[in-house]
SEFIZA-3560 file (N, C-alpha, C; in Angstrom, 3 decimals):
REM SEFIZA-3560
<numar><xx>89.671</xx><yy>118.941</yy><zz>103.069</zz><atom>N</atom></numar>
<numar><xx>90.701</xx><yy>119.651</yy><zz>102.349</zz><atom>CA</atom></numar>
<numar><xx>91.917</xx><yy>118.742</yy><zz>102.200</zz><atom>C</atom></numar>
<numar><xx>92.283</xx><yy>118.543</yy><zz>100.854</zz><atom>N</atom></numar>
<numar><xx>93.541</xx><yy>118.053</yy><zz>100.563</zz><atom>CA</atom></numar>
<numar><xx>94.692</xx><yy>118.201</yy><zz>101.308</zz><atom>C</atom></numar>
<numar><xx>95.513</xx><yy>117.565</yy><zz>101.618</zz><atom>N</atom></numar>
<numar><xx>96.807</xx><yy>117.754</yy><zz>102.076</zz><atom>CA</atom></numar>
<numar><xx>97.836</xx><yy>117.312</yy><zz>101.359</zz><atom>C</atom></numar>
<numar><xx>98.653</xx><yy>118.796</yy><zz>101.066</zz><atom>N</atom></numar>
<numar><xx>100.065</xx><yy>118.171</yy><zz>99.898</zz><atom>CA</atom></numar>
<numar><xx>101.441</xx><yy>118.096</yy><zz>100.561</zz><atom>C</atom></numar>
<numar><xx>101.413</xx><yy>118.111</yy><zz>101.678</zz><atom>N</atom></numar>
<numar><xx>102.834</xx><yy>117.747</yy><zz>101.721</zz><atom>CA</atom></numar>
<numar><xx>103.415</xx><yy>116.760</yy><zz>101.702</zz><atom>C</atom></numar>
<numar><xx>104.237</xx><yy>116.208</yy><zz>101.315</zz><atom>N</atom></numar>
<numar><xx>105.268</xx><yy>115.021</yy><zz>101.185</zz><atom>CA</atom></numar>
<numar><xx>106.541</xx><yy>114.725</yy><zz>102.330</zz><atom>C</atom></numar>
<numar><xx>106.621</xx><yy>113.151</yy><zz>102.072</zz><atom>N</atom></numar>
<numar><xx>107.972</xx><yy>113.318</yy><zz>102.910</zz><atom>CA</atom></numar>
<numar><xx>109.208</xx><yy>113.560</yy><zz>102.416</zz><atom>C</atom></numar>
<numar><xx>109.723</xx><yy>114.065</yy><zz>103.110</zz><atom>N</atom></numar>
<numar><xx>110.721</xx><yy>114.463</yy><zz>102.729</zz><atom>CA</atom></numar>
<numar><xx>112.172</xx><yy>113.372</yy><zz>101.961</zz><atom>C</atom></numar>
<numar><xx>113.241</xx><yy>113.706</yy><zz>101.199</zz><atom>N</atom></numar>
<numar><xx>114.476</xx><yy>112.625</yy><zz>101.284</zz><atom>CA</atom></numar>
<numar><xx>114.664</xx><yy>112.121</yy><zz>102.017</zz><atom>C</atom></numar>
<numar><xx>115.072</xx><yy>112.475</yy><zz>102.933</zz><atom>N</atom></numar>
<numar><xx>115.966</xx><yy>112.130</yy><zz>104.520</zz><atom>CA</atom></numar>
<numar><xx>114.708</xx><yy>111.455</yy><zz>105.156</zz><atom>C</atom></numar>
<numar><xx>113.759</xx><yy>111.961</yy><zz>105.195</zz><atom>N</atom></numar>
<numar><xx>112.809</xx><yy>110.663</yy><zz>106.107</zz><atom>CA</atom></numar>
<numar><xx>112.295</xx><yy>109.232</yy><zz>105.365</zz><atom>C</atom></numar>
<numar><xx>112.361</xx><yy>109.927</yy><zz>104.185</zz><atom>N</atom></numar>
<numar><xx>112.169</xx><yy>108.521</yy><zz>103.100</zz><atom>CA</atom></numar>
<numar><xx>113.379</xx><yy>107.470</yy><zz>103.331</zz><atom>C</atom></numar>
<numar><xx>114.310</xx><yy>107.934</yy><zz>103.350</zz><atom>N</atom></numar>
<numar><xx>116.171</xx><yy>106.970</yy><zz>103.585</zz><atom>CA</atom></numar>
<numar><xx>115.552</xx><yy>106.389</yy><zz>104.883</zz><atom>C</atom></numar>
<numar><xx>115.512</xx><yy>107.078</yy><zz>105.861</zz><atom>N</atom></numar>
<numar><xx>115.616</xx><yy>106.506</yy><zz>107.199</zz><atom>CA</atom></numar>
<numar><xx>114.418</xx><yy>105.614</yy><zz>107.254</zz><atom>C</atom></numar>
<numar><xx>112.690</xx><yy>105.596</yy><zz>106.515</zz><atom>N</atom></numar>
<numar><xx>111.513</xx><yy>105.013</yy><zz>106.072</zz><atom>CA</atom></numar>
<numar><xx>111.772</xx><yy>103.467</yy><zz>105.412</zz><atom>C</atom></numar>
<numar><xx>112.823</xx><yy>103.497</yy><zz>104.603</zz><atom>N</atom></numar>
<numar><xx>113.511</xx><yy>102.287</yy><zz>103.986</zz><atom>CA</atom></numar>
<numar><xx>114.096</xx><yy>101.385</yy><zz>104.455</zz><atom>C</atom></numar>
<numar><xx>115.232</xx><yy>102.112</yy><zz>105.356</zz><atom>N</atom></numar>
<numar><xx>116.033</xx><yy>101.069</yy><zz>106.457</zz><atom>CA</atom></numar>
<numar><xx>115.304</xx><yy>100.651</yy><zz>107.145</zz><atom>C</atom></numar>
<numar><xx>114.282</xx><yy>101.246</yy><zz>108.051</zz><atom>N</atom></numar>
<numar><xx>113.497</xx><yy>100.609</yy><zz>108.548</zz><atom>CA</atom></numar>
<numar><xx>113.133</xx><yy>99.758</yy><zz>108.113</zz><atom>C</atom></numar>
<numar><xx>112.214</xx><yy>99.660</yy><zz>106.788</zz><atom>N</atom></numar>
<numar><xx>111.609</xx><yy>98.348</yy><zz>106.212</zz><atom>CA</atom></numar>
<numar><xx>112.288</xx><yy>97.030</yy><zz>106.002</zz><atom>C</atom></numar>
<numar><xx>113.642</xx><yy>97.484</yy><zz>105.699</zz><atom>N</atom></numar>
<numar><xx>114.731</xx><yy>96.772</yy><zz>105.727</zz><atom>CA</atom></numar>
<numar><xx>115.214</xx><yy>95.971</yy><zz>106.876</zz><atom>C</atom></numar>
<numar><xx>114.933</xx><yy>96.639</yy><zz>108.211</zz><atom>N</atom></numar>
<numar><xx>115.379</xx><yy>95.691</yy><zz>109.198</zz><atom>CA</atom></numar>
<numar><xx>114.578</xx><yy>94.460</yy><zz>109.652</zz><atom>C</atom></numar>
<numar><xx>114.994</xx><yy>93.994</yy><zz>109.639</zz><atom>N</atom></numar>
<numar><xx>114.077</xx><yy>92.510</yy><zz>110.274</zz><atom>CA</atom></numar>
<numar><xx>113.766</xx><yy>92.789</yy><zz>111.703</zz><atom>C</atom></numar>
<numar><xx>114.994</xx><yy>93.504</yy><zz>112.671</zz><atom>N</atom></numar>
<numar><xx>114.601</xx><yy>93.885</yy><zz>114.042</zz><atom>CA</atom></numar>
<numar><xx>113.146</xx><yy>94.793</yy><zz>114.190</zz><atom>C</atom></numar>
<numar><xx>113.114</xx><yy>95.647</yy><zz>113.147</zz><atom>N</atom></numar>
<numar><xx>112.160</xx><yy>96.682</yy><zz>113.607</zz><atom>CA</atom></numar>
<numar><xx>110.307</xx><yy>96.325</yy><zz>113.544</zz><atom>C</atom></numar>
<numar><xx>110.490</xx><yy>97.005</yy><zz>114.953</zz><atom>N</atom></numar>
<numar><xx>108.658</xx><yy>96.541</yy><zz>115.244</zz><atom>CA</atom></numar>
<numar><xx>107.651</xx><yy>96.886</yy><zz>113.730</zz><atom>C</atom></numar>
<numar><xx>106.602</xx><yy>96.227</yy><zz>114.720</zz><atom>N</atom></numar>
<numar><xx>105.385</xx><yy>96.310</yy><zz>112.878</zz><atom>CA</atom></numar>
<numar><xx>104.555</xx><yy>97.590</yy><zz>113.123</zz><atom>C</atom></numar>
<numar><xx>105.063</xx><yy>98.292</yy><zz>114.229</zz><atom>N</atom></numar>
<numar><xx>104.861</xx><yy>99.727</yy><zz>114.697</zz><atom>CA</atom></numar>
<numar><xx>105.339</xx><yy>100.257</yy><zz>113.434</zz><atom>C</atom></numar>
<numar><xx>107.032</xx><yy>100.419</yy><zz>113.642</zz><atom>N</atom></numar>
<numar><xx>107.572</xx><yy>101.197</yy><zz>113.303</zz><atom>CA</atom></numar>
<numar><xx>107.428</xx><yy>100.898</yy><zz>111.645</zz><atom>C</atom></numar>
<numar><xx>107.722</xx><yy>99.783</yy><zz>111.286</zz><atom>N</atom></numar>
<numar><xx>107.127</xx><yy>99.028</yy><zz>109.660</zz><atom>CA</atom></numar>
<numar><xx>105.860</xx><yy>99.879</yy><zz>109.255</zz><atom>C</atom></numar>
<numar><xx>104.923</xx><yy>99.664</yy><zz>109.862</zz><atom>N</atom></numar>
<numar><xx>103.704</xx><yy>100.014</yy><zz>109.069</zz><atom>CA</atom></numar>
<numar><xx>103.486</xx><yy>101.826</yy><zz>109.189</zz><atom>C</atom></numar>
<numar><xx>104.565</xx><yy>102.609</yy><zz>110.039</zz><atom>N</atom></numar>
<numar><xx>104.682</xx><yy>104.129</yy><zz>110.313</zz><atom>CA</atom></numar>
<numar><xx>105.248</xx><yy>104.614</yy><zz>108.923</zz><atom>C</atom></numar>
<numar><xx>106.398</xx><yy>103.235</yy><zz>108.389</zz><atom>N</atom></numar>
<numar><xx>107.518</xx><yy>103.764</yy><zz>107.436</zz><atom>CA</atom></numar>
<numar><xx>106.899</xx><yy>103.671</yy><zz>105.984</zz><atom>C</atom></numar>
<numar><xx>106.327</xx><yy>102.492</yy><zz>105.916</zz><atom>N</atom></numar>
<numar><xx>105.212</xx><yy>101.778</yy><zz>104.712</zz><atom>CA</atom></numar>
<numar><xx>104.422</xx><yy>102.848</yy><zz>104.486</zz><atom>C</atom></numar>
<numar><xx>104.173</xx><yy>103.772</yy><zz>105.526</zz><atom>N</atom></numar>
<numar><xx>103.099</xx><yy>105.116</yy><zz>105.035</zz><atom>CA</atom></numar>
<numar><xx>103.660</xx><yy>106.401</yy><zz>104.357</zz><atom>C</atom></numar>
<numar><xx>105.069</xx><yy>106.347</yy><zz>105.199</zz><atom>N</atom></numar>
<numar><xx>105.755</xx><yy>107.754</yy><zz>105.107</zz><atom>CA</atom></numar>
<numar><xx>105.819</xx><yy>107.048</yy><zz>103.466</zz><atom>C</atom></numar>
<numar><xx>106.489</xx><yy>106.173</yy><zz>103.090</zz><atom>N</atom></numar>
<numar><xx>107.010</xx><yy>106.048</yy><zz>101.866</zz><atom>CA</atom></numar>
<numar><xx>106.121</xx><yy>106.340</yy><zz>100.689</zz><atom>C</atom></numar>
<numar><xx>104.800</xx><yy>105.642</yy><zz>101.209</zz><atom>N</atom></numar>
<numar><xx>103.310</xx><yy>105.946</yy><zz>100.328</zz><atom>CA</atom></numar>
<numar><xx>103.508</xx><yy>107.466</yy><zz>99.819</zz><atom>C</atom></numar>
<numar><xx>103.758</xx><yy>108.227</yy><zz>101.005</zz><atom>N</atom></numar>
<numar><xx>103.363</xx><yy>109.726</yy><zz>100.872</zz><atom>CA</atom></numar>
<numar><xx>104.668</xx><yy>110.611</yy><zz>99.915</zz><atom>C</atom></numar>
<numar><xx>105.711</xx><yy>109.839</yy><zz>99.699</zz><atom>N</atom></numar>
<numar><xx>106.767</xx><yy>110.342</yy><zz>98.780</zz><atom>CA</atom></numar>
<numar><xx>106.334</xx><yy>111.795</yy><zz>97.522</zz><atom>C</atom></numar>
<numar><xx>105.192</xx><yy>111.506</yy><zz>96.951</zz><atom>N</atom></numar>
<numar><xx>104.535</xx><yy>112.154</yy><zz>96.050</zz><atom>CA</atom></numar>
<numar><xx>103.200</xx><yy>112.434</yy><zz>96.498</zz><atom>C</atom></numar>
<numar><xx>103.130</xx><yy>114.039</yy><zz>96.205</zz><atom>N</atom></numar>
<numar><xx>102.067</xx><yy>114.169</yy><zz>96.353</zz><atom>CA</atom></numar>
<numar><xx>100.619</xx><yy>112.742</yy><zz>95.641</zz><atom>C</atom></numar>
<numar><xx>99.563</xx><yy>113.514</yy><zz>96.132</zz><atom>N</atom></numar>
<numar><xx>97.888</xx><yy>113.158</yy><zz>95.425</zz><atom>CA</atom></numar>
<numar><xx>97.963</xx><yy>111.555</yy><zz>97.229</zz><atom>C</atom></numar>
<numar><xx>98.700</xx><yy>111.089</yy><zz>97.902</zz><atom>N</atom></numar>
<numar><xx>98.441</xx><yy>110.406</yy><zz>99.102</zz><atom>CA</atom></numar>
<numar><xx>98.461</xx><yy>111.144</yy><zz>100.468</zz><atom>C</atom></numar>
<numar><xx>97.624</xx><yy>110.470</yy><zz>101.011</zz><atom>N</atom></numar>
<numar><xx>97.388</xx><yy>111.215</yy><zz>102.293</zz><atom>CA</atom></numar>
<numar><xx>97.345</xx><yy>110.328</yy><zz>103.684</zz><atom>C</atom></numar>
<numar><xx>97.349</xx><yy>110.283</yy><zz>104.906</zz><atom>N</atom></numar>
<numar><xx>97.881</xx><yy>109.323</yy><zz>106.188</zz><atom>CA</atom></numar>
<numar><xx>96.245</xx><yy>108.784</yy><zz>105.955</zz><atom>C</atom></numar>
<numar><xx>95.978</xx><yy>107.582</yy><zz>106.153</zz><atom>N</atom></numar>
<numar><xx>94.607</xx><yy>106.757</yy><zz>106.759</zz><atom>CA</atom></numar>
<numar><xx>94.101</xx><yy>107.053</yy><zz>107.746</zz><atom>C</atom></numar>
<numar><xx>93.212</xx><yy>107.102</yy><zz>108.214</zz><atom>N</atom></numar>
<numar><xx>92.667</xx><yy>106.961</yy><zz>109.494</zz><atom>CA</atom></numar>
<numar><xx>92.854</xx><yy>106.440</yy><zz>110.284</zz><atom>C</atom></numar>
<numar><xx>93.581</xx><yy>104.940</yy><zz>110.078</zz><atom>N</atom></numar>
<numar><xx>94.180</xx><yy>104.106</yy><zz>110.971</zz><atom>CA</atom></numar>
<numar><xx>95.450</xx><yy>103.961</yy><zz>111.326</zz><atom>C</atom></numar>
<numar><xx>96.115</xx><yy>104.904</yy><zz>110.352</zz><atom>N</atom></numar>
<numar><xx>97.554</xx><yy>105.198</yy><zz>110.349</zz><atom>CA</atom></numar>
<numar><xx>97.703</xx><yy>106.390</yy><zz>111.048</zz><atom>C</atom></numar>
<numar><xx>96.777</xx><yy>106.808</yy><zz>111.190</zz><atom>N</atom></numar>
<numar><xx>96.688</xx><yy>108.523</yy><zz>111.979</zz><atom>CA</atom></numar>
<numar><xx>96.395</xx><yy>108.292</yy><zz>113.308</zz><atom>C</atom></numar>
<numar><xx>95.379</xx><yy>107.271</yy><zz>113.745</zz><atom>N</atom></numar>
<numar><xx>95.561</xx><yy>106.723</yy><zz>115.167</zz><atom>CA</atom></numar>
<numar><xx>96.709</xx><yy>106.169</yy><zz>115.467</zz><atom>C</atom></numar>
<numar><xx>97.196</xx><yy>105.127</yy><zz>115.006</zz><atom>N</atom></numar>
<numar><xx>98.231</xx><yy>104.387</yy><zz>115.224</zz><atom>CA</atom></numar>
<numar><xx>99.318</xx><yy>105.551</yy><zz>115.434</zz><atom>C</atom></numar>
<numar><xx>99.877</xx><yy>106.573</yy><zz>114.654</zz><atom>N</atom></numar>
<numar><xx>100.733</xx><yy>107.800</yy><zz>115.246</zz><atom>CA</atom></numar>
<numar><xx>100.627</xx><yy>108.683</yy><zz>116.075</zz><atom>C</atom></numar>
<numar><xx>99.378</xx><yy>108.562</yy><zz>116.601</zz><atom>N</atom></numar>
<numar><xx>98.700</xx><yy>109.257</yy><zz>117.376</zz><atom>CA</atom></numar>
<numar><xx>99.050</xx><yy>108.640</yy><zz>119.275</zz><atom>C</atom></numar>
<numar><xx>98.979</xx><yy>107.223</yy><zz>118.893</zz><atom>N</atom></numar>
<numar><xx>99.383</xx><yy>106.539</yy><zz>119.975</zz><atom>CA</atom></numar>
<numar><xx>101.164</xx><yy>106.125</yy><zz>120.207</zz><atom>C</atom></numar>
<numar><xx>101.592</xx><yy>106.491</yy><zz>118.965</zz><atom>N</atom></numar>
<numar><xx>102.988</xx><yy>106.671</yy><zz>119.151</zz><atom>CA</atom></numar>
<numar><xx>103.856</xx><yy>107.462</yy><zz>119.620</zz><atom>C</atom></numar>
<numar><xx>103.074</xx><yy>109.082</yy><zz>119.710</zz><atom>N</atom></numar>
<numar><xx>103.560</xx><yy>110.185</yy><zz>120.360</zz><atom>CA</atom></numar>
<numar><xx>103.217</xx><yy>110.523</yy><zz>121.217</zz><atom>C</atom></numar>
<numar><xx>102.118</xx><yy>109.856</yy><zz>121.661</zz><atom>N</atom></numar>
<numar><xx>101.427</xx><yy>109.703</yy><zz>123.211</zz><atom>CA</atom></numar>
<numar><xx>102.741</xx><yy>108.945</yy><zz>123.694</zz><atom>C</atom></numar>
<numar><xx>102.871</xx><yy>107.764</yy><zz>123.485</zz><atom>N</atom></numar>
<numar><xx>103.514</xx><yy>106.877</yy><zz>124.579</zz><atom>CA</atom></numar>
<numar><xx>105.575</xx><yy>107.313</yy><zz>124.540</zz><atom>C</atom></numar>
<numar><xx>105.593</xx><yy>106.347</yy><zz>125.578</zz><atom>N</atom></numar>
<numar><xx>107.211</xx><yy>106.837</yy><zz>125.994</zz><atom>CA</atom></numar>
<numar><xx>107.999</xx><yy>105.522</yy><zz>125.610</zz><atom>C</atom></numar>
<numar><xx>107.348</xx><yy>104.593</yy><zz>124.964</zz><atom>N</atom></numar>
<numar><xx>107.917</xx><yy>103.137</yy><zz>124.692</zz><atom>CA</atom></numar>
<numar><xx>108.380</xx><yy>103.349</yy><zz>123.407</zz><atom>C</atom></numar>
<numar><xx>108.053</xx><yy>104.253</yy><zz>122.476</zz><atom>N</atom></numar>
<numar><xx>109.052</xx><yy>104.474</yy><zz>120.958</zz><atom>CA</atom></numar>
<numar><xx>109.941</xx><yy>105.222</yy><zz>120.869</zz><atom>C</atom></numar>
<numar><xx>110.909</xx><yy>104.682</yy><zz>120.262</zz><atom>N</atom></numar>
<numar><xx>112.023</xx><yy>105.055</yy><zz>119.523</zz><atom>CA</atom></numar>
<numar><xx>111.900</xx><yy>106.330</yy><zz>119.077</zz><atom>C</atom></numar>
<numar><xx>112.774</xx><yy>107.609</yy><zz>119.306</zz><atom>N</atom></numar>
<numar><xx>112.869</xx><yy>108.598</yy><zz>118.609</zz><atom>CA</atom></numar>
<numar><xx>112.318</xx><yy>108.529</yy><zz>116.742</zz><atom>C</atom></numar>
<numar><xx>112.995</xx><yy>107.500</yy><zz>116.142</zz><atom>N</atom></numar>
<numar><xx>113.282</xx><yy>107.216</yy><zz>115.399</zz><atom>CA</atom></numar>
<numar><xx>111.627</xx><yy>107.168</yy><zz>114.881</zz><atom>C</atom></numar>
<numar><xx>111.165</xx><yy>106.521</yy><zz>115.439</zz><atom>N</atom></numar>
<numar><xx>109.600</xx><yy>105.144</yy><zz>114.916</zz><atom>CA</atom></numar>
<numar><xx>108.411</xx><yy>107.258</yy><zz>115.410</zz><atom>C</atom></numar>
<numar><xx>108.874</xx><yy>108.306</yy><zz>116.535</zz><atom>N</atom></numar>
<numar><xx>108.562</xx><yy>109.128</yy><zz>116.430</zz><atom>CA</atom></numar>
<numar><xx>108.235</xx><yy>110.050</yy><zz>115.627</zz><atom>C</atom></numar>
<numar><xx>109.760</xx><yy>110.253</yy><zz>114.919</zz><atom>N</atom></numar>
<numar><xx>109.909</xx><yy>110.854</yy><zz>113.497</zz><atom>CA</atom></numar>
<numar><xx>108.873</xx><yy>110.578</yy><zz>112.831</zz><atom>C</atom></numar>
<numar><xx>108.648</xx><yy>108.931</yy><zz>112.058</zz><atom>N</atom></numar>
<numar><xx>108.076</xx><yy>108.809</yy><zz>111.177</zz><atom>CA</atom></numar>
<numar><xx>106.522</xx><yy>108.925</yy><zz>111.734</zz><atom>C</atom></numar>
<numar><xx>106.329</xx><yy>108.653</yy><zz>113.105</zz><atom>N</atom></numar>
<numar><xx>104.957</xx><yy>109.049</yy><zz>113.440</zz><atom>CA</atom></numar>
<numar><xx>104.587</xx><yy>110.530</yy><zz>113.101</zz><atom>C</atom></numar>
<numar><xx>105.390</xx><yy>111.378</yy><zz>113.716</zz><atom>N</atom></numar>
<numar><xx>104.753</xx><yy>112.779</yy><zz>112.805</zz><atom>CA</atom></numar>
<numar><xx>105.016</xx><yy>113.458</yy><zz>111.711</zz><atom>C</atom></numar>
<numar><xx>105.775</xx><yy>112.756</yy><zz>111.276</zz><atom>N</atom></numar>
<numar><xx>105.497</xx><yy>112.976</yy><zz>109.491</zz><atom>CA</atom></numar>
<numar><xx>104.235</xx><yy>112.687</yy><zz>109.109</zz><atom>C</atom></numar>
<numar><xx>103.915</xx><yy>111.538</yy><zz>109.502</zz><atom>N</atom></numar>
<numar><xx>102.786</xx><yy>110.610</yy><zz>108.727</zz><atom>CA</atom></numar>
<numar><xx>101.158</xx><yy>111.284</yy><zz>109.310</zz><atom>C</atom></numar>
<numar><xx>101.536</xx><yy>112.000</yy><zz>110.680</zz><atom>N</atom></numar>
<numar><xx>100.425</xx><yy>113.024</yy><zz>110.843</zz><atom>CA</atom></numar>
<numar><xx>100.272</xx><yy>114.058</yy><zz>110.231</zz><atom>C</atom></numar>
<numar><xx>101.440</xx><yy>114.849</yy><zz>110.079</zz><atom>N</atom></numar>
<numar><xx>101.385</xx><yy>116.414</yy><zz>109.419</zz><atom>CA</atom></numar>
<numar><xx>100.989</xx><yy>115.902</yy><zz>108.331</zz><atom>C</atom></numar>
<numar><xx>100.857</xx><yy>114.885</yy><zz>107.313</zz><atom>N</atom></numar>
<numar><xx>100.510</xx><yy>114.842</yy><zz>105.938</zz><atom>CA</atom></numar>
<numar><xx>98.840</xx><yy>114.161</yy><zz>105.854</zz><atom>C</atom></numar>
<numar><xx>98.156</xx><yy>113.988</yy><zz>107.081</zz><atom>N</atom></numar>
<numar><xx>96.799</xx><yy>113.672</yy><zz>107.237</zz><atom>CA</atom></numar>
<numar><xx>95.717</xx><yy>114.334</yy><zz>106.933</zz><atom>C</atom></numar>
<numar><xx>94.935</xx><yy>114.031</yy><zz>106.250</zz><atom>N</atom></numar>
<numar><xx>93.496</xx><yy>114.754</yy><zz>106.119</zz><atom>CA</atom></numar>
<numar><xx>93.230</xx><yy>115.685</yy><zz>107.156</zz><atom>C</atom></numar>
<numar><xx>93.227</xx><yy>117.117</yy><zz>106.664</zz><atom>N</atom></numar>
<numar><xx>92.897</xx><yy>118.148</yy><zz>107.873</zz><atom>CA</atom></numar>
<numar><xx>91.262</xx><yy>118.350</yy><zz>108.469</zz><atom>C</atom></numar>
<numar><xx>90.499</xx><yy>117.498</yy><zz>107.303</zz><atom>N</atom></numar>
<numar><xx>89.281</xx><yy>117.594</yy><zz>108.114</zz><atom>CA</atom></numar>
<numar><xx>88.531</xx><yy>117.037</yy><zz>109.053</zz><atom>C</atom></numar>
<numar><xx>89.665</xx><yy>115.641</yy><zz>109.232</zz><atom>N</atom></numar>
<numar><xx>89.199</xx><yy>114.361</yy><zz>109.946</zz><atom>CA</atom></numar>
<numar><xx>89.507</xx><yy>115.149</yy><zz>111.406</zz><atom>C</atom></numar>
//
């Protein structure tokens, strides 16, 4: 089953700066690179992007921030996987 939700403005802004920083991990880069994908509907999280957030909200080593975009990028994942 399809999944339509999108990200939102405000996580898209904060999705950008990220990309923008040179400091920020390739965690948090490749969390934001997805959220941004998902701007418009008809995209949906990868499989490997869905683990990878998966292990981001497990652990206690990320950033609130690099969090956020981890469960955005889940809630918008294939619900059948």
């Amino acid at each position: 089953m399809k999944n339509t939700k999108v990200t939102s403005p405000s996580l898209a802004s904060q999705a950008g700066r990220i990309l923008a920083d040179s400091s920020a991990s390739e965690t948090a880069k490749s969390l934001a690179a997805s959220a941004l994908a998902q701007r418009s509907s008809g995209h949906q999280t990868g499989a490997d992007i869905e683990a990878l957030a998966g292990r981001v909200l497990d652990s206690k080593k990320y950033s609130d921030e690099t969090k956020s975009l981890a469960g955005s990028v889940l809630s918008q994942s294939n619900k059948a996987r």
